[in-house]
N, C-alpha and C positions, 0 to 999 in steps of 0.2 A: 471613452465610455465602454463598458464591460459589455458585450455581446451575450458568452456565455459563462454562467456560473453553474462550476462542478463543486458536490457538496459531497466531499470523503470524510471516511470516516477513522482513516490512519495514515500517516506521513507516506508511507513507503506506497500506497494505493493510490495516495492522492499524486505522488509522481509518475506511476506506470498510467495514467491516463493524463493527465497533462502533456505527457511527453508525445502521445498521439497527435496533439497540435502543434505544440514547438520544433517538432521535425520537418512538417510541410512550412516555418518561416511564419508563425501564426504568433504573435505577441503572446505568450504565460505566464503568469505568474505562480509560481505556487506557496500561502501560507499557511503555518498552523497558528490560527488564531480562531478560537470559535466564535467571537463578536467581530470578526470583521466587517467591514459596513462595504458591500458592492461600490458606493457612490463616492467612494474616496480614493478607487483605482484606473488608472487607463488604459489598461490592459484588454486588448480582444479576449482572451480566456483568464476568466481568474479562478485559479483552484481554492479551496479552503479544506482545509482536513480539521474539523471539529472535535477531534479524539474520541469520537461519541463509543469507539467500539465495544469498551468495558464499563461502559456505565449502565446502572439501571434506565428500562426502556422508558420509563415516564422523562427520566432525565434527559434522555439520549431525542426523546420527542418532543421534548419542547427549545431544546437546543435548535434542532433541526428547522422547525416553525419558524423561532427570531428571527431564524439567518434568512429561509427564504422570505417571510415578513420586510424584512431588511431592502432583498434583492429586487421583490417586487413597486415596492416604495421607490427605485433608484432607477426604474425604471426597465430594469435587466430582459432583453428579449428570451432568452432560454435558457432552462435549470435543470439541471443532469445530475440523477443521485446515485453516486458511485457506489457500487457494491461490491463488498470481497466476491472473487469468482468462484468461491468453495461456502459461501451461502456463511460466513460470521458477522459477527455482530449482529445488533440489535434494528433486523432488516425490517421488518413488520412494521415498526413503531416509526423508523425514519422514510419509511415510504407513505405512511398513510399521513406523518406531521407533511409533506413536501407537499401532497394532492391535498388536504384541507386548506393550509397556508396560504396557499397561492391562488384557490377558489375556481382551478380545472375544475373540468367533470371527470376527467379519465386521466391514466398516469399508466403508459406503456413502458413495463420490466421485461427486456432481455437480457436474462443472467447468462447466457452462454458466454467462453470465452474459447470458442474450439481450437483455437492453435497451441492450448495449452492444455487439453483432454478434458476441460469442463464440457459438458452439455448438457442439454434441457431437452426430454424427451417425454411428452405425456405427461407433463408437468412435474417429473423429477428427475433431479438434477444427480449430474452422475460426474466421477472424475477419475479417467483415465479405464473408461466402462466398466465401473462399479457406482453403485448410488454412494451418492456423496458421504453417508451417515456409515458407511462399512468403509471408506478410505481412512488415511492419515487424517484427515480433517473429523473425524464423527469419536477419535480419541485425543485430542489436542486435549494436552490436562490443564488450557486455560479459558478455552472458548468452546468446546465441542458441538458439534452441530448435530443438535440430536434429532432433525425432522429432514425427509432428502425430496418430500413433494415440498414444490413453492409453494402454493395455495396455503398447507396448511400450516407451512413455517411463518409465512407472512399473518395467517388467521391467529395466532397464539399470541399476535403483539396486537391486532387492528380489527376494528369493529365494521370497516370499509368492505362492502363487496369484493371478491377475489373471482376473476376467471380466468381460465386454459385458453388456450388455443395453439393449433397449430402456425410452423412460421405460413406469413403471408405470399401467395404468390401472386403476379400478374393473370386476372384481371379479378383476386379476389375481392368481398365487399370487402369494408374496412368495419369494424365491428364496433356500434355506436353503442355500449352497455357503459353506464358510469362504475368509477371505482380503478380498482386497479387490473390492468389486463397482462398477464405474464405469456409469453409468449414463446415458445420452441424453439430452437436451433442445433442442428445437427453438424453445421460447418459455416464457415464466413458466408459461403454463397446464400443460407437461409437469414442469419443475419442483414445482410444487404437486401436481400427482395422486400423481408419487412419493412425497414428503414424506409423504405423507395416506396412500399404500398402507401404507410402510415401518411407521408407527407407528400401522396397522390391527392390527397383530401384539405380537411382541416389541418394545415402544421401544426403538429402537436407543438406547446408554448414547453413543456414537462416530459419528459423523460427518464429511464432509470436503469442499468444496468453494468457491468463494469470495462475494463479497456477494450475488451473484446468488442462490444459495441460502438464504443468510442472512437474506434478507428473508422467509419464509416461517418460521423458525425459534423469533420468538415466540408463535405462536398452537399451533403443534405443541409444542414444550415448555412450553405452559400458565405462560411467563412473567408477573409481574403488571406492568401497566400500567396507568399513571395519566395521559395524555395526551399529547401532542407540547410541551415548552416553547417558550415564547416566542422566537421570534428578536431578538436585540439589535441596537440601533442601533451599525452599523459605521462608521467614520468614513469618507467618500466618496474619499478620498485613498488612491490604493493602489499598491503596489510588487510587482512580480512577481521571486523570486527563481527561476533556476530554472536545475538541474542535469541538466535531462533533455536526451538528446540523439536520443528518438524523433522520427521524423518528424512525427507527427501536433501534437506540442507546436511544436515549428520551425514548422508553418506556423501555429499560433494566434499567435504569437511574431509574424510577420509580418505575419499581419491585424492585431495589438493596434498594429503599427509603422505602419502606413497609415492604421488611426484616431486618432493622434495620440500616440500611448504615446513619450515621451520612452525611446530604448535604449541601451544600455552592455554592449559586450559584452568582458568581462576579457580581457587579454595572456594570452599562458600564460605569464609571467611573474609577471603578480598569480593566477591561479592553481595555478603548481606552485614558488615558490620557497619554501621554509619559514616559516614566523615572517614572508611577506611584508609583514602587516598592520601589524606591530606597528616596522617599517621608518622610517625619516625619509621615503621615499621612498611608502610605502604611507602614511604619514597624511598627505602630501600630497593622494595619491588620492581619503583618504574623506573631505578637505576638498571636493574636487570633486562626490563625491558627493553633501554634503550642500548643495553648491548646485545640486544636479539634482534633488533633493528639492524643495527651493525653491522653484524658478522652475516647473516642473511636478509637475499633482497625478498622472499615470499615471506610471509609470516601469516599466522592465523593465533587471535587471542579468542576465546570461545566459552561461554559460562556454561556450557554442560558438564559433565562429570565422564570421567571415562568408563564407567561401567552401571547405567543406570542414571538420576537422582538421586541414590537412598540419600547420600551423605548430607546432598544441599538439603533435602527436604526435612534430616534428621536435625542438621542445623536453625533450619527457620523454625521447627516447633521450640526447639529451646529459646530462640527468641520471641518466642509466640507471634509471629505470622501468617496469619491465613495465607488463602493461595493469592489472595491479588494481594498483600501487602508482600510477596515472596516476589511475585512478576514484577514490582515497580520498584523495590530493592534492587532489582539486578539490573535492571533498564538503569539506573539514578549509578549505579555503580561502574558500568561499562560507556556512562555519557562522562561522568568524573575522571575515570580514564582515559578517555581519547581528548579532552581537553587538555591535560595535565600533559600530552605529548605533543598537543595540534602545530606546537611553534619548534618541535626539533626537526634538526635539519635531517636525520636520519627518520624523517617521516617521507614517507614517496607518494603514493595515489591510493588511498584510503577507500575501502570497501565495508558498508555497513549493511546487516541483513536484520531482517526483521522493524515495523511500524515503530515499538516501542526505543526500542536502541539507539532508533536514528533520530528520532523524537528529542532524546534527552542527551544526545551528541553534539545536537544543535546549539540545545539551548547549553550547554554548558560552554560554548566558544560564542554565546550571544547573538545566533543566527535564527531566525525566526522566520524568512524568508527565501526560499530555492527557485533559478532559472533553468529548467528542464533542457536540454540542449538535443539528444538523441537517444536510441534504445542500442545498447552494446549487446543483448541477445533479449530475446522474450521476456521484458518482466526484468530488464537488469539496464536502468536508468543513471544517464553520466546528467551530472548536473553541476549548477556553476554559483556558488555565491560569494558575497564580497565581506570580507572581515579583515580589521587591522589595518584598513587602508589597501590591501591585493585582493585581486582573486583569486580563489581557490575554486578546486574541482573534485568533487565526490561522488562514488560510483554506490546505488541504493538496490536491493533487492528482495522483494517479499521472499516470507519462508519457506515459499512450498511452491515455488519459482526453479525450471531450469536443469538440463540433461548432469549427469552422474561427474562428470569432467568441467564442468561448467568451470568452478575458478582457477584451474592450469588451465585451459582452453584459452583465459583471459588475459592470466600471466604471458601468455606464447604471444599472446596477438600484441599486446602492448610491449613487450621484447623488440618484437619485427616492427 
């Protein structure tokens, strides 16, 4: 029976917090399914990433409600609503569906995730000490976050009382106001004192915040654990697919190009024309590809443009694409790709960045299900699923995840 259900809101999110369990030996499952039904899995943790992240909030809220409706029905002890650590997606609306649904009075949001420069200070959220809304996340030309107080981010989706507070220390009260309470953190150690005040009291049954919290979350729910498994031998050979167009990935992109990483970076032609793949002209292509396989063990295929967008973005108006019919083109395009290679033998240990990519990666090789295994750096999850009869192992990593060297760093250690 499911202990705890984490409810994400994208593939790549719903792994960096699963993976906080599946490391200490904790049973996880992670799916993307947004009708999953709790009662149908045996898993100690089961993840769900709902896709909610680009959907309208009324959608993205009643999504959110079924599932935990769902979880509460099946009798689920605790429900953890996973949030980007850079405040995207449609937080307001899935925090206030999670605290209605399930008939709490209060729903504790620690959005910090300090080992990776988010904090929460005075109730806004700031990353890598700038408020959240002046970073790379407050011009993402897919999701931007345009409010860096929590209060009033979450107030723009939810009708539900919103209050601040400082983190909790020993022997503060615990603060009995209904609605949603967001809460400070300046480092793991304010993280953990709250954790440890909150469930001094009433255990909170509801919870909400992203890995950064999460990692504190088996020892407060008296999860059982059986030890960290083994890490498996990866094949040294590795391909970087990647749909992220954060800055911060662009320039690992770039350091992995100057330590030798063989690059490809698709037309928006082989990213926005239909069925491009499946082309006279597109297997051409992934003939090429698979002599870039070949002749080099690092490889990066990447749908940016090298100087800019203009070009892709010149190309999607001629296709008439708004901007999410432009994002789920390229996602649909780069998942039809890594299928179309999944089975050559000149594929090695496959690295996918960014929620949507790896979303549609999946489903193109018919994987709808991942077993989180460990965290190969902050926010960069080895994971293991079974297709074709074997298993396979794939390495996933949000876009705006991870120091400047990050994929040589990865290549060096899987080398050794």
């Amino acid at each position: 029976m499911v202990s705890l259900l984490i409810i994400a809101d994208d593939f790549t999110g719903a792994l960096d917090t699963g993976v906080q369990f599946a490391a200490r030996g904790i049973a996880t499952r992670v799916v993307a399914d947004p009708d999953a039904n709790p009662a149908f899995f045996a898993d100690e943790v089961l993840v769900v990433d709902t896709e909610t992240r680009h959907l309208e909030p009324e959608d993205a809220r009643r999504t959110v409600a079924a599932l935990t409706g769902r979880a509460v029905k099946a009798g689920v002890r605790f429900l953890y609503k996973k949030t980007d650590s850079a405040l995207r997606g449609q937080i307001g609306a899935e925090l206030s569906a999670l605290l209605t649904a399930s008939g709490e009075k209060q729903l504790p949001f620690l959005p910090a995730f300090p080992q990776t420069g988010r904090i929460t200070r005075g109730g806004i959220h700031y990353v890598d000490g700038v408020p959240v809304t002046e970073s790379p996340f407050g011009a993402d030309p897919f999701e931007p976050v345009r409010r860096a107080s929590v209060p009033e981010l979450i107030g723009a989706q939810s009708s539900l009382p919103v209050h601040s507070f400082p983190p909790l220390k020993d022997p503060d009260p615990i603060p009995e106001d209904g609605g949603i309470l967001v809460f400070d953190a300046s480092d793991d150690a304010d993280l953990e004192s709250t954790g440890r005040r909150l469930f001094a009291g009433r255990r909170p049954r509801i919870l909400a915040g992203c890995a950064g919290f999460a990692v504190f979350l088996p020892e407060l729910l008296h999860l059982r654990q059986s030890g960290a498994p083994g890490v498996p031998k990866l094949d040294p050979r590795l391909l970087v697919v990647c749909g992220s167009v954060n800055p911060i990935t662009l320039a690992q992109l770039d350091a992995a190009e100057r330590a030798g990483f063989a690059r490809l970076r698709l037309t928006p032609r082989q990213k926005l024309k239909a069925g491009y793949w499946e082309t006279e002209e597109g297997r051409r292509d992934l003939a090429a590809i698979e002599t870039m396989l070949t002749e080099h063990a690092h490889c990066i295929i990447e749908s940016s443009d090298a100087c800019g967008n203009q070009l892709t973005a010149g190309y999607a108006a001629a296709l008439g694409l708004n901007l999410d019919g432009l994002r789920v083109r390229i996602a649909r395009s780069l998942g039809s790709l890594a299928g179309a290679i999944f089975s050559s033998q000149n594929l090695g240990t496959l690295l996918l960045t960014g929620g949507d990519t790896l979303l549609q990666c999946m489903k193109a090789v018919g994987v709808r299900e991942l077993i989180p295994v460990c965290e190969l750096e902050k926010g960069v999850v080895l994971a293991r699923f079974s297709c074709r009869g074997c298993t396979r192992f794939v390495i996933t990593k949000s876009g705006g995840f991870g120091q400047e060297t990050l994929f040589a760093d990865l290549a060096g250690r899987m080398a050794r």
